[in-house]
Structure formats: structure tokens, C-alpha cells
ROSESE-757762 format. One record per residue (C-alpha): residue number from 1; residue in three letters; x, y, z. Coordinates in Angstrom, 3 decimals, padded with zeros to 6 digits. Layout:
N
<pt n="NUM" res="ala" xx="X" yy="Y" zz="Z"/>
...
This chain:
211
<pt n="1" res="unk" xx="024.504" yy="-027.420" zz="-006.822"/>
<pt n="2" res="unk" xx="027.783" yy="-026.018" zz="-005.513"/>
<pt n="3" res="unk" xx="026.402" yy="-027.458" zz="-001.918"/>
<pt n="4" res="unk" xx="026.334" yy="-030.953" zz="-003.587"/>
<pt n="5" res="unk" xx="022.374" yy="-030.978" zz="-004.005"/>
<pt n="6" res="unk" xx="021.682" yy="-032.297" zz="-006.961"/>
<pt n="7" res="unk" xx="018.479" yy="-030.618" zz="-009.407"/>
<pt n="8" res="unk" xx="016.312" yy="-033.135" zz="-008.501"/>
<pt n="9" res="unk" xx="016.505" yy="-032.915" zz="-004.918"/>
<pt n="10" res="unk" xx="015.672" yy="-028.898" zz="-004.921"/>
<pt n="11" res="unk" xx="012.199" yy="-028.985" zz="-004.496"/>
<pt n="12" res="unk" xx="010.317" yy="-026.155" zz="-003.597"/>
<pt n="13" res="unk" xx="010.905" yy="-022.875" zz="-002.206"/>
<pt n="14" res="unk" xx="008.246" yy="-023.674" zz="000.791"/>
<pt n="15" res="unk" xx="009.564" yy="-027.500" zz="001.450"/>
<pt n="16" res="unk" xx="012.949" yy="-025.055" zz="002.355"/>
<pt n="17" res="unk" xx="011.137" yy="-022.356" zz="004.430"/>
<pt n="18" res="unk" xx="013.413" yy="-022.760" zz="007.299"/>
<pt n="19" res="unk" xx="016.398" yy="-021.569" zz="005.233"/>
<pt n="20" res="unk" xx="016.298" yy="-017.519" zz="005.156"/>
<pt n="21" res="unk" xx="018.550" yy="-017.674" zz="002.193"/>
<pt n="22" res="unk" xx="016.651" yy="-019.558" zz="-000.104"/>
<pt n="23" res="unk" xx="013.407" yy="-018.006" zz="001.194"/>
<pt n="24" res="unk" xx="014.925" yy="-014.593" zz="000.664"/>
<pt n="25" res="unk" xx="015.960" yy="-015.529" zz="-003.390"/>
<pt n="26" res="unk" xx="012.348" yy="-016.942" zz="-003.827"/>
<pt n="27" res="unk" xx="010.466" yy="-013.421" zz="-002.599"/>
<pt n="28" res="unk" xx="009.959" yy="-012.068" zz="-005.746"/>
<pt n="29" res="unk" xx="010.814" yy="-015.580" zz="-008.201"/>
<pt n="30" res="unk" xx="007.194" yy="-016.383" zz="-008.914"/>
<pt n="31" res="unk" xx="007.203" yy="-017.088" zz="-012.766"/>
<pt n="32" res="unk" xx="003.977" yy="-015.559" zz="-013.078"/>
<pt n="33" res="unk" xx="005.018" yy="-011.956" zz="-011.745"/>
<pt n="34" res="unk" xx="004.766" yy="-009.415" zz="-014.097"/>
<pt n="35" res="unk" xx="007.443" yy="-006.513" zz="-013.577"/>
<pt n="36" res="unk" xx="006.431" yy="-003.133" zz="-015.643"/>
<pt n="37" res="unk" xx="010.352" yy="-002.223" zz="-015.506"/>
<pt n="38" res="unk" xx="010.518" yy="-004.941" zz="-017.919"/>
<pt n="39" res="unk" xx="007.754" yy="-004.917" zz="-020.098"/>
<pt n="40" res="unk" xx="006.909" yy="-007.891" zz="-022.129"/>
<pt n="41" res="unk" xx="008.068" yy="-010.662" zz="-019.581"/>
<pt n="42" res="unk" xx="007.149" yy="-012.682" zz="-016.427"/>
<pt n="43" res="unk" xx="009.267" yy="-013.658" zz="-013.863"/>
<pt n="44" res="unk" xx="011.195" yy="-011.947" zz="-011.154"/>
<pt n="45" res="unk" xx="013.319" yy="-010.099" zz="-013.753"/>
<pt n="46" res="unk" xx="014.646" yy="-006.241" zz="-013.189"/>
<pt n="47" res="unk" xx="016.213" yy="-003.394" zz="-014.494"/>
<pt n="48" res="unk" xx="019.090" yy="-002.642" zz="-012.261"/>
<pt n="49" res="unk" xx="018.911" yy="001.581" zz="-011.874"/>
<pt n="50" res="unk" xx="021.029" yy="003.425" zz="-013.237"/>
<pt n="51" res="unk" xx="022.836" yy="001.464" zz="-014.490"/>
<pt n="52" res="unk" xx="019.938" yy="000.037" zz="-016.970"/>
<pt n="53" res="unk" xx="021.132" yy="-003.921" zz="-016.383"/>
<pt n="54" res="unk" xx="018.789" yy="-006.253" zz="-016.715"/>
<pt n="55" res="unk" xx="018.899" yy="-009.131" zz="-013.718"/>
<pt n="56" res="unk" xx="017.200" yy="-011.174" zz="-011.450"/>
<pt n="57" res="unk" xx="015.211" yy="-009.045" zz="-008.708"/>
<pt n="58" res="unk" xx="017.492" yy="-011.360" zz="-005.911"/>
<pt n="59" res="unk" xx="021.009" yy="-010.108" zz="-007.690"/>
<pt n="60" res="unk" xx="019.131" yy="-006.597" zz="-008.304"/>
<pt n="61" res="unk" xx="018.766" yy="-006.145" zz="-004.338"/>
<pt n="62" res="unk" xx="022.081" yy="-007.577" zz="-003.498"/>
<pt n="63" res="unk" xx="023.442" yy="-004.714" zz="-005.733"/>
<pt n="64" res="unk" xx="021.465" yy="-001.764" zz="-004.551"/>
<pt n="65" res="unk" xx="022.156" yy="-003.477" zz="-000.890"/>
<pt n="66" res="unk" xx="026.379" yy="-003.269" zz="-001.264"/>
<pt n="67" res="unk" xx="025.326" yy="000.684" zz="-002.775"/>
<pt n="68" res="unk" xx="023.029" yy="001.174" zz="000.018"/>
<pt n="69" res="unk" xx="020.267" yy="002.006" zz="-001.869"/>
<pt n="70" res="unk" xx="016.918" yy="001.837" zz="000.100"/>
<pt n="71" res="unk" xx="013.869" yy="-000.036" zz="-001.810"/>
<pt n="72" res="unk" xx="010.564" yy="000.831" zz="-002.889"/>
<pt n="73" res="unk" xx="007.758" yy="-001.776" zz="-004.351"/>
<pt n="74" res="unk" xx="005.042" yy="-000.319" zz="-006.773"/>
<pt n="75" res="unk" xx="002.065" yy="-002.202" zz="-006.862"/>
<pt n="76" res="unk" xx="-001.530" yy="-002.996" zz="-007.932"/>
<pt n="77" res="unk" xx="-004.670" yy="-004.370" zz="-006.678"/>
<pt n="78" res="unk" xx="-004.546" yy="-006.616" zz="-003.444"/>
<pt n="79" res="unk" xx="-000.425" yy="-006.774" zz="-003.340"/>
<pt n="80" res="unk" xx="000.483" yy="-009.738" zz="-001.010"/>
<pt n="81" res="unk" xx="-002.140" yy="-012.274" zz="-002.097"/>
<pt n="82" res="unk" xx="-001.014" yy="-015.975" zz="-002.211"/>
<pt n="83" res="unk" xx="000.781" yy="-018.292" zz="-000.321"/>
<pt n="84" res="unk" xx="003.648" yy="-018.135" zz="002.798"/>
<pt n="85" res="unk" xx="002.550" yy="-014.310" zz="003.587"/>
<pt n="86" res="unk" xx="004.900" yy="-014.731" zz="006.590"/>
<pt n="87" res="unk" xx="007.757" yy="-015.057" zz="004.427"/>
<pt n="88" res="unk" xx="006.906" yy="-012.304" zz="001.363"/>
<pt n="89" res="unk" xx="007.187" yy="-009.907" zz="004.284"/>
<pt n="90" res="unk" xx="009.950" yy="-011.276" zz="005.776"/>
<pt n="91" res="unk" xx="011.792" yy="-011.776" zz="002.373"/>
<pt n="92" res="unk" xx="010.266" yy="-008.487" zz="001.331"/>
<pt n="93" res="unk" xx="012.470" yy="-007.043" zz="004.313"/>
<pt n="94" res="unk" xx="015.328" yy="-008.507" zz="004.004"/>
<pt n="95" res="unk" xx="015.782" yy="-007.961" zz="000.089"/>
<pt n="96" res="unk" xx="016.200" yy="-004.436" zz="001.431"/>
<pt n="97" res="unk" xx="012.769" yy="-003.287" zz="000.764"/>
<pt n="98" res="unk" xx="011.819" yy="-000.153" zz="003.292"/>
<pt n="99" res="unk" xx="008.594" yy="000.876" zz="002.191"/>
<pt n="100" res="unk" xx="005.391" yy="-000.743" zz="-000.580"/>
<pt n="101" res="unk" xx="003.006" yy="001.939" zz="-002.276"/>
<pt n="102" res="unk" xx="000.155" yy="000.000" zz="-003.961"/>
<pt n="103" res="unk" xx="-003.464" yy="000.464" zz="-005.124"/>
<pt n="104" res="unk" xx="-004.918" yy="-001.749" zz="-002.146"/>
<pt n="105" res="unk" xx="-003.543" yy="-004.495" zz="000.287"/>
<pt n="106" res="unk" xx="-004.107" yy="-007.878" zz="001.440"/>
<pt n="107" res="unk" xx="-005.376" yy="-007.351" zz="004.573"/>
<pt n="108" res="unk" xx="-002.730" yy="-010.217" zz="006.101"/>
<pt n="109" res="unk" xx="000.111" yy="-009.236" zz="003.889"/>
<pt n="110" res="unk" xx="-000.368" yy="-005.133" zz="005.133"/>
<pt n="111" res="unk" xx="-000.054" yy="-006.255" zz="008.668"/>
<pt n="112" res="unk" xx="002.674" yy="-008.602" zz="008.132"/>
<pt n="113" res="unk" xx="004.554" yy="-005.978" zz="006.764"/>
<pt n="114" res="unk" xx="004.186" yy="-003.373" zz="009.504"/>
<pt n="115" res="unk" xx="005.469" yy="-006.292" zz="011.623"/>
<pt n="116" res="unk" xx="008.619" yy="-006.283" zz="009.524"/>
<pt n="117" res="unk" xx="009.166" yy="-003.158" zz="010.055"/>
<pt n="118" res="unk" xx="008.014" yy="-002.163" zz="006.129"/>
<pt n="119" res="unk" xx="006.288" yy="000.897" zz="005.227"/>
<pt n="120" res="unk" xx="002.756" yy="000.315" zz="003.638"/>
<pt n="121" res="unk" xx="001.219" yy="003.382" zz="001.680"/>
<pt n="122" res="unk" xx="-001.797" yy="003.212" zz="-000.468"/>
<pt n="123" res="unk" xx="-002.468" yy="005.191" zz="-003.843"/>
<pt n="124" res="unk" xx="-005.648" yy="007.535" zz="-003.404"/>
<pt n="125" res="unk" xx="-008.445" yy="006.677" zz="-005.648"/>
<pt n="126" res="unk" xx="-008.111" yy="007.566" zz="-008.944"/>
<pt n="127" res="unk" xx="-004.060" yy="007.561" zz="-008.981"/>
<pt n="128" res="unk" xx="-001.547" yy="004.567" zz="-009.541"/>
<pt n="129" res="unk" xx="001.846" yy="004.083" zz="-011.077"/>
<pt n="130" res="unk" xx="000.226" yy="003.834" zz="-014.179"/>
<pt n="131" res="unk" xx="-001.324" yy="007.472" zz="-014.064"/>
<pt n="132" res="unk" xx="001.884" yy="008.702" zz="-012.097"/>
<pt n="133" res="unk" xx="003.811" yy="007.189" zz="-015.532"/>
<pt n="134" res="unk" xx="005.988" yy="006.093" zz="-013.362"/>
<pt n="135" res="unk" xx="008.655" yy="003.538" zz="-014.725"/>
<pt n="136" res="unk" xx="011.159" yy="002.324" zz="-012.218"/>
<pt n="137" res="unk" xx="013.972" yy="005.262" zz="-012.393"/>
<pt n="138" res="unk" xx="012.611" yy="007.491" zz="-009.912"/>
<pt n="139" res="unk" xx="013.801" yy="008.189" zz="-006.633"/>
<pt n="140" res="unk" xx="011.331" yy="007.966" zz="-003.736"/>
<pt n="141" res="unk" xx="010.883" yy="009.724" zz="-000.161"/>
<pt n="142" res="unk" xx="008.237" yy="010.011" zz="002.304"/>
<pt n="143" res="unk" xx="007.064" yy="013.222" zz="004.446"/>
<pt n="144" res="unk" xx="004.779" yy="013.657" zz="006.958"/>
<pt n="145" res="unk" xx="006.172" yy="010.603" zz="009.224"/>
<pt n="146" res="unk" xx="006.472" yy="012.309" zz="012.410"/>
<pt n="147" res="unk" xx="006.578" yy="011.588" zz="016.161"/>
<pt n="148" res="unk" xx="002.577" yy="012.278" zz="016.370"/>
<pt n="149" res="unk" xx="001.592" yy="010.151" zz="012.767"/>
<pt n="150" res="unk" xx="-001.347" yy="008.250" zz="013.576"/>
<pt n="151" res="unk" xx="-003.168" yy="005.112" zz="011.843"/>
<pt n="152" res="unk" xx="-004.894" yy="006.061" zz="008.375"/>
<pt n="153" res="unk" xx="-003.464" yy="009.566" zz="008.105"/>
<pt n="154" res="unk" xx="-002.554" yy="010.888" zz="004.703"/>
<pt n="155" res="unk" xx="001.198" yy="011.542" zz="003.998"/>
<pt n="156" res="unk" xx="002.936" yy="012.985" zz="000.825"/>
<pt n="157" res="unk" xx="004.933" yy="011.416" zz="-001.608"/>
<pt n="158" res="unk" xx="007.532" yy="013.017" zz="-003.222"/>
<pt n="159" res="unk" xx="008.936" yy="011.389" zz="-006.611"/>
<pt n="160" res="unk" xx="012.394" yy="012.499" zz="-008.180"/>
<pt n="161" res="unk" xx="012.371" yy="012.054" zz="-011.679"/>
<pt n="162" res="unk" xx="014.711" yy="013.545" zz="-014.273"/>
<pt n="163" res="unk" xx="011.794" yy="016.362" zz="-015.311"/>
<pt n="164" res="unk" xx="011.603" yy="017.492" zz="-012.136"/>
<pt n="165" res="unk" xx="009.780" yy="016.353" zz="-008.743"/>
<pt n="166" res="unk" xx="006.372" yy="015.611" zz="-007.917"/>
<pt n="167" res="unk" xx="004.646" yy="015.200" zz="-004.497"/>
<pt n="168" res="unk" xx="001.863" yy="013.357" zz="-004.280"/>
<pt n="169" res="unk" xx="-000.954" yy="012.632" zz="-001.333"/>
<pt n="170" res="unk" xx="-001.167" yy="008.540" zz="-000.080"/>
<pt n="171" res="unk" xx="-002.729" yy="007.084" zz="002.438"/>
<pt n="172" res="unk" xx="-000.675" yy="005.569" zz="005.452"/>
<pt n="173" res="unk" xx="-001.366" yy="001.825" zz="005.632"/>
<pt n="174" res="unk" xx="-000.735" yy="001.632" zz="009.302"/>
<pt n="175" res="unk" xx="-004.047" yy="000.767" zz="010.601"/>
<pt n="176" res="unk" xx="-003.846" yy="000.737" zz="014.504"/>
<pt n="177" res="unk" xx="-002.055" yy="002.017" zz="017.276"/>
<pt n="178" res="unk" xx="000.026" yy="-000.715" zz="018.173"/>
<pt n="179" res="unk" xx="000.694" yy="-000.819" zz="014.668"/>
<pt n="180" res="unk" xx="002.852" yy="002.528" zz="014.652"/>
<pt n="181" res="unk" xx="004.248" yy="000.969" zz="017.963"/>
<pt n="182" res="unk" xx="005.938" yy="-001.822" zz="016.182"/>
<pt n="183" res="unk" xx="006.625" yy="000.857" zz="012.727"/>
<pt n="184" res="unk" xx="008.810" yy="003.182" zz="015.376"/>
<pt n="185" res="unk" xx="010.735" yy="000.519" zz="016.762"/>
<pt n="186" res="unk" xx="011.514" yy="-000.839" zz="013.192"/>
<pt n="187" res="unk" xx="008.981" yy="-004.079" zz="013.674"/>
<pt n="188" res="unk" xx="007.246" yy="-006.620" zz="016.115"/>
<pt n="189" res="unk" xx="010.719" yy="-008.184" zz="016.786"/>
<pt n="190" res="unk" xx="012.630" yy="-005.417" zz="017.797"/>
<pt n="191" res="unk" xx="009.347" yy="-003.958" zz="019.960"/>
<pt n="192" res="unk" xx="008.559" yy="-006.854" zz="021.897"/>
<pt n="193" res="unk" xx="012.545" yy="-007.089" zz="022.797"/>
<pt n="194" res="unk" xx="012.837" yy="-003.620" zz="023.816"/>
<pt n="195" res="unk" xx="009.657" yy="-004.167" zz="025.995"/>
<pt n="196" res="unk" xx="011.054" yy="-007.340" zz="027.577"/>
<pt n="197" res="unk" xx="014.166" yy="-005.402" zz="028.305"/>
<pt n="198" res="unk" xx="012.671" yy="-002.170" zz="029.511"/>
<pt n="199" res="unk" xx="009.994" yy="-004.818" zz="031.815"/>
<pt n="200" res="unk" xx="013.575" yy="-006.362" zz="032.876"/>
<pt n="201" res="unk" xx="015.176" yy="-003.107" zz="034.133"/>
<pt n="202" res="unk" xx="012.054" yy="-002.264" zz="036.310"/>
<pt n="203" res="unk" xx="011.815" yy="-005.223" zz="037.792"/>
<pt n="204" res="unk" xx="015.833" yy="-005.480" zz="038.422"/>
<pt n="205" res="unk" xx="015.677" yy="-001.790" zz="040.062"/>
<pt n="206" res="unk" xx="012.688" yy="-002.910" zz="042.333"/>
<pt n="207" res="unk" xx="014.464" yy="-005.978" zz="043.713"/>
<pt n="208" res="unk" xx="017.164" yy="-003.319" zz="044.686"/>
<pt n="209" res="unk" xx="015.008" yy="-001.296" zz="046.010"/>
<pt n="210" res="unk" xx="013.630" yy="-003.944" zz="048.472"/>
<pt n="211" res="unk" xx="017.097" yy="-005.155" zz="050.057"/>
């Protein structure tokens, strides 16, 4: 409204899916999402940590972006199902989000993410959030992400959590080859430019060569 649109003329988030910023605020603004951080309500609500304030998941991200606090999604069964996959990866990305650890994938959504340059780790059987009783206030990090990782291989993750830390076994969602290709170089984007420029050196140095 401050941009002189009036209510009525908003329409959807996907009418506007050539505007980053609004795409970005609708990510996680499905009224049917169901946050465990906030138990009892649906919508993309939060619980701002550590401070404890409740907030929109959008104002939530902003905050931990201007702290530089690094994000983590914890997930269920099929994460990423629905519409506009290309954007809940891109918006997934740039809400700050560096890595997703969920029960199982959609198989479109899981790729789409490695090609954001986001982290996808799956739960072993038998083990979840719920199990892990985790609640939102734990601190996350990931070992086992070396030079030599390869597609499918099991890492560990290690949760921070005021009783002590825990590390854990998941499975690395990274399914292919070219797939840790785009991971290392942060994404599809930033792979496919450093190959252009890398194709453009060569072929500058061999018309040198030749005169």
C-alpha cells in the first residue's frame, strides 16, 4: 500500500512471480503451514531465537540475516510439494536458508535446491525432529562435507542444545555428480558462470597463442 497499490489490486503471490521481493515474503506465507516452534497455529508464524519473539517467518529471516545467523529448515514427509517449486528454492535461498534436514523430499524440490546452492539432508529411518525433541532453539552444523563427499553418502549432524550436544547420522541429499558440482560452487548459477569464464580464458589464451 505504501507503493500506492491498493488491497484489491494485490492479487496473488504467483500473478507477481517476477518480483524477487514479494516472491521472497511469500516462501514460507502459506496459511496452511504448520510451524512446531509455534504450536497451536498455521501460518508462516515464528519464534525469533533467542530472543523468544514471536513474528512472521519473512521479518524472522530479515533479523537473523542483519545478525548473520545462518538457517536451518526441519521438516517432514515429502518437504517441497506444491506449487512454483522454482521459487520455494529460490525464496528458500534467499530468506537466508543454507541447509533443509527432512524425513523425505520432493524429488523436484531436492534438486531445485542443490541448484540454489541449499544443503538437502535426510533423517535416517526411524529418526525425525520429533524423536530428536527438537524444538527450534538449537544450533545446527554439519561434518563430513569434504573435498571427496560424494552423492548419497552419510554425514553427521551435530545439534547444540542447552543439555549438551548431540551428533547424529543423515543422509546427504545430493544425488549425482554434477549435483556436488553445482553444491561446491554455491549453485547452478554461479557453476555455469565460472565454466563460461574458465571456457573464455582458454579460448582467449589460444587465440594468443596462434598470432
Amino acid at each position: 500500500m505504501s507503493r500506492g497499490i491498493k488491497p484489491e489490486d494485490f492479487n496473488s503471490y504467483g500473478s507477481r512471480r517476477g518480483n524477487d521481493r514479494v516472491m521472497t515474503r511469500g516462501t514460507f506465507a502459506n496459511v496452511r503451514i504448520k510451524n512446531l516452534m509455534v504450536p497451536g497455529t498455521e501460518g508462516g508464524i515464528t519464534i525469533h531465537q533467542p530472543s523468544g519473539e514471536r513474528m512472521s517467518i519473512y521479518d524472522a529471516a530479515m533479523r537473523y540475516a542483519k545478525e548473520k545467523v545462518p538457517l536451518v529448515v526441519l521438516a517432514g514427509h515429502e518437504y517441497g510439494t506444491g506449487s512454483s517449486r522454482d521459487w520455494a528454492a529460490k525464496g528458500t535461498r534467499l530468506l537466508g536458508v543454507q541447509g533443509v534436514v527432512a524425513a523425505s523430499f520432493e524429488r523436484i524440490h531436492r534438486s531445485n535446491l542443490v541448484g540454489m546452492g541449499v544443503l538437502p539432508l535426510q533423517f535416517l529411518e526411524g529418526t525425525n525432529a520429533q524423536t530428536l525433541k527438537l524444538d527450534g532453539s538449537e544450533t545446527f552444523s554439519v561434518t563430513g562435507l569434504s573435498e571427496s563427499m560424494g552423492p548419497g553418502q552419510q554425514v553427521m549432524l551435530e545439534i547444540q542444545r542447552a543439555g549438551g550436544t548431540d551428533s547424529i547420522p543423515v543422509k546427504l541429499r545430493i544425488d549425482t555428480p554434477i549435483e556436488v558440482d553445482y553444491y561446491r560452487h554455491g549453485g547452478i548459477l554461479p557453476f555455469v558462470l565460472r565454466e563460461l569464464l574458465a571456457k573464455n580464458r582458454l579460448d582467449q589464451s589460444a587465440t594468443l597463442r596462434t598470432r
